[in-house]
N, C-alpha and C positions, 0 to 999 in steps of 0.2 A: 424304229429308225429304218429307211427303206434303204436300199443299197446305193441309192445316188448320191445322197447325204455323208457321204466321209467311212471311213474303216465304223466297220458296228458288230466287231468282236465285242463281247461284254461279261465273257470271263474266260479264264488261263490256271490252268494247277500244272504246277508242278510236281512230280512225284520221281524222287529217288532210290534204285534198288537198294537193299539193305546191305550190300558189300561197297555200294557207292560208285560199282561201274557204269553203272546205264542210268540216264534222265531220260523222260518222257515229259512232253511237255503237250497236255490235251485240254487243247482250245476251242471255246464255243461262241459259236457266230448266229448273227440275228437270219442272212441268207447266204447262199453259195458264194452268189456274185460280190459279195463284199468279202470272201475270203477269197477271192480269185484275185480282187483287185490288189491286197495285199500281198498273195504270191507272189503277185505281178511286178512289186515294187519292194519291199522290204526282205523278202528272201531269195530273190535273184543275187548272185554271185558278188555284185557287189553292192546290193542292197544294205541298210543300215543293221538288221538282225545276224545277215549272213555276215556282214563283215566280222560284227563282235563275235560271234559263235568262232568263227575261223580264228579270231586273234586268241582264243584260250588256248592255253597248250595241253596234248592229250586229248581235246575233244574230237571226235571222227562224224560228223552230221552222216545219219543214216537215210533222210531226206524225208517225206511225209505222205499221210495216207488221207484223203478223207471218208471219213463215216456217218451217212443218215442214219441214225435211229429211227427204228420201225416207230409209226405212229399211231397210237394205240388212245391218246386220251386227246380231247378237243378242248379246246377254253370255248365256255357259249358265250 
């Protein structure tokens, strides 16, 4: 799916520390530009993800990183 084509995240884990204080939520996307576009629109302040994160009580959004993994194998 190319990036002009709609959001083309195509997976999401969740992982929770083992006291239950900290989520990480590490998301994987088809290219940048289609998680830029989502930045751009669902985690903006009053964006649909940001809002719901805000409306949980306790939660403190630490905000996000992105990370290329080094590219090491090729599909021929």
């Amino acid at each position: 799916m190319s990036g002009s084509r709609g959001t083309a995240g195509f997976a999401s884990h969740v992982h929770i520390s083992e006291d239950g204080d900290r989520v990480v939520n590490y998301s994987e996307w088809t290219d940048p530009e289609s998680h830029e576009r989502e930045v751009g629109r669902a985690l903006q302040p009053q964006g649909q993800v940001r809002s719901h994160i805000d409306s949980l009580p306790g939660v403190e959004p630490l905000g996000f990183r992105r990370y290329v993994a080094p590219r090491g194998l090729v599909r021929g």
